[in-house]
N, C-alpha and C positions, 0 to 999 in steps of 0.2 A: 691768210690774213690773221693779225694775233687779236686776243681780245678788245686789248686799248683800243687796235686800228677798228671794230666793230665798231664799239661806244661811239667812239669819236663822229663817224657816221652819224648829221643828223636826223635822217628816216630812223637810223636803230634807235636813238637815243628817244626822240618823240615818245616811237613805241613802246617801249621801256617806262617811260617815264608815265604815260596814258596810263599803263596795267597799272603800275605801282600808285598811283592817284587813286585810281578804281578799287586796287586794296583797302588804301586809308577811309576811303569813305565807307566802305563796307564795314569796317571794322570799327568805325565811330559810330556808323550808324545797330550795330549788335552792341556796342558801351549801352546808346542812348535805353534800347529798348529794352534792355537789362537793367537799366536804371530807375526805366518809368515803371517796369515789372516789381520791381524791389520796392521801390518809393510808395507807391500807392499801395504795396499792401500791408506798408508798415508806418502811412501817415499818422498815423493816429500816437504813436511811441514818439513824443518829439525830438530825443536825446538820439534814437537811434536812425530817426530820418537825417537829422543833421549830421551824422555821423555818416550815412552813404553819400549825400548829395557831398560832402567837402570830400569822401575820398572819388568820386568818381571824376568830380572836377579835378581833382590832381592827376587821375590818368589824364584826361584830355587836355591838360594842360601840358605834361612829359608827350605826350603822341604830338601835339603841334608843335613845340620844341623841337623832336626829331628833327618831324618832317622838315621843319625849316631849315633845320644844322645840315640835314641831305640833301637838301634843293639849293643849299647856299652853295656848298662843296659841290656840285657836281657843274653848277651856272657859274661860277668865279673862279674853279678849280683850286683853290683855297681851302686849310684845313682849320678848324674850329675846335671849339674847346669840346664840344660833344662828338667831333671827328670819329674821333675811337669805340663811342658806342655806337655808331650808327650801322658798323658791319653787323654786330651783334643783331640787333633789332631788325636789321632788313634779313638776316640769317632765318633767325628765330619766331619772329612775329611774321612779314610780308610775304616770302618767300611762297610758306602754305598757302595761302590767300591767294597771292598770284594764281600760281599754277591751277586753282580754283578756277580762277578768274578766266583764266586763258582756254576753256573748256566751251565758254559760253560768247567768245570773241575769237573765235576759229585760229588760234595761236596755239601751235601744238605746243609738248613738256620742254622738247628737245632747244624750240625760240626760245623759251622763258629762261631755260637754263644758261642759254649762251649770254642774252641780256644780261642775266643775274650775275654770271661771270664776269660779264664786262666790264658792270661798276662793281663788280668787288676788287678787281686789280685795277681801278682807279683808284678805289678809294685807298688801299693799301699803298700806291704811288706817294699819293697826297699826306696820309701816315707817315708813313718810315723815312729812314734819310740809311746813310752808307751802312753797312754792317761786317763785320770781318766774316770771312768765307768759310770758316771752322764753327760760328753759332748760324749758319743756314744749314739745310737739309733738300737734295735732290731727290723727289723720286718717281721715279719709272716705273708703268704697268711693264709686267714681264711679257705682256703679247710683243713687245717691240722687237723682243727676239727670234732670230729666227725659226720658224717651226718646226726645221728641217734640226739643226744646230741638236749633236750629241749631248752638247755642254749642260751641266745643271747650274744654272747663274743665279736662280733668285737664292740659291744659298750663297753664295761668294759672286757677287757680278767683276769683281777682278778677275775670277776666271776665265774672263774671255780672253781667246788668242786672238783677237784683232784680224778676222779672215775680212774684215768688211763687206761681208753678207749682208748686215741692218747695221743699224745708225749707234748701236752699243760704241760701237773705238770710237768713234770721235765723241761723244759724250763722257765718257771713261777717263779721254785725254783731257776732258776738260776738269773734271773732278779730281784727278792728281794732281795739274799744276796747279788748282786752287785749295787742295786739301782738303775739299768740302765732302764730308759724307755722300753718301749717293747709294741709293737701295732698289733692286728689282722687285717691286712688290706682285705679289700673287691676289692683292684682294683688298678691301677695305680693314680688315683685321689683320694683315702684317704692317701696312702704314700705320694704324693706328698706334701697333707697340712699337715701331722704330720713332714715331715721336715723343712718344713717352720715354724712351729710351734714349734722346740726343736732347729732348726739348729744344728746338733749334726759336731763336727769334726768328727765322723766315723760311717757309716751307717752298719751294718750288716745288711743283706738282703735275706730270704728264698723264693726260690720260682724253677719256671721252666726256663730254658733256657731262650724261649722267653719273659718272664715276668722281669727275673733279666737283661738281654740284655737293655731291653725298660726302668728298670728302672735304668739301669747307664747312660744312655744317658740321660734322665728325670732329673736326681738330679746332676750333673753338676754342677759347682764342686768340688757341697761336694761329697767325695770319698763312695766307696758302695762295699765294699768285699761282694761278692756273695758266696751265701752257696745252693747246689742243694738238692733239696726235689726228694723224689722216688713218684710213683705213681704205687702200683701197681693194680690200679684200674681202671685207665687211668687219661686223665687232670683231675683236679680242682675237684676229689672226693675222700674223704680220704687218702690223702694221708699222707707221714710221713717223717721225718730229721732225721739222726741221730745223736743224742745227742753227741755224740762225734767229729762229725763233727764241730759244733755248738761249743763245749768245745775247742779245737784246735783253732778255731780264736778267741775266744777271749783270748786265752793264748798269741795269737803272739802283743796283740794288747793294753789290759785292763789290768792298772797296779795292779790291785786290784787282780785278776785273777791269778792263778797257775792252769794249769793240771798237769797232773802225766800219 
């Protein structure tokens, strides 16, 4: 099941949506009490009481804003004019919160992170429209390869000779006919400088919960539709994507691109 098909689910989406409510009010409510902390011990300075209470109001004013731009877009599936920050902010602001949150409401990291994925490739959906296949970037955790396999891929992944052991050649064949870069990354610091190094407008990105989680917050704010890799061998040992999965974003995304 791919992320969108998650979201789309409404028990996941509910869910999802409960934690992240439960952030905003925790986090309105540490504004408030920082507010009334500041306020009353500086009542007395009129210039400079005025001066907190008008800027705290403008936070809660941008935080209700969001929120609404995010619950517009997610209930009308519909992109807004605050669309584009709203990845940012549910990255950077809620995310921590969450995961907080989901400590004390029996949701382990691993929920929160798939939720969290979920509406980040909506909202990315809802974002972008077609892109040419040479400004995207694919990349692959290098467990996909076989553990057995002599070959050293995450230096050259065209290195492979297609024994179709793991899902590398059909992946491989996918990235030549579209031209699209494509990297077997070792870790969250080889992604990092292969996007600094293509800056692609759209990262496709295979990996685990925690891995794809770490790297949308990492690669900020060039966009990262996250594609989940199976393990059924546990973490970081052969495991596999399904090429269809893989086929599917980039039909929503690479103009080049048609699935069937």
């Amino acid at each position: 099941m791919s992320f969108i098909e998650i979201f789309k689910n409404e028990k996941e989406k509910k869910g999802f949506l409960k934690i992240f409510l439960g952030a905003v009010f925790l986090l309105v409510l540490v504004l408030f009490l920082f507010w009334a902390l500041v306020f009353y011990g500086i009542q007395n300075i009129p210039f400079v009481s005025f001066f907190v209470t008008a800027l705290f109001l403008a936070i809660g004013t941008l935080t209700f804003l969001s929120v609404f731009s995010f619950l517009s877009t997610v209930y009308t599936g519909k992109s807004n004019c605050l669309s584009k920050k709203n990845r940012g902010i549910l990255l950077k602001v809620y995310l921590p919160i969450m995961i907080f949150l989901g400590k004390f409401i029996a949701r382990t990291r691993r929920e929160i992170w798939r939720s969290f994925l979920s509406i980040n490739n909506f909202l990315i959906e809802k974002e972008l429209g077609k892109i040419p296949s040479k400004d995207c970037l694919l990349i692959l955790p290098h467990c996909l390869q076989k553990s057995t396999c002599p070959l050293r891929l995450v230096q050259n992944v065209y290195a492979c000779k297609g024994c179709g052991e793991c899902c590398l050649k059909d992946i491989i064949a996918i990235s030549k006919e579209l031209s699209m870069p494509l990297i077997l990354a070792t870790g969250g610091t080889a992604a990092r400088k292969a996007v600094k190094e293509h800056k692609p407008k759209l990262i496709f990105a295979v990996a685990c919960e925690r891995d794809l989680a770490s790297g949308v917050q990492d690669s900020y704010p060039y966009p990262v539709y996250a594609i989940l890799n199976e393990r059924p061998f546990g973490d970081c040992l052969d495991t596999h994507v399904q090429i269809g999965n893989i086929q599917k974003a980039l039909s929503l995304f690479v103009k080049e691109y048609k699935f069937l």
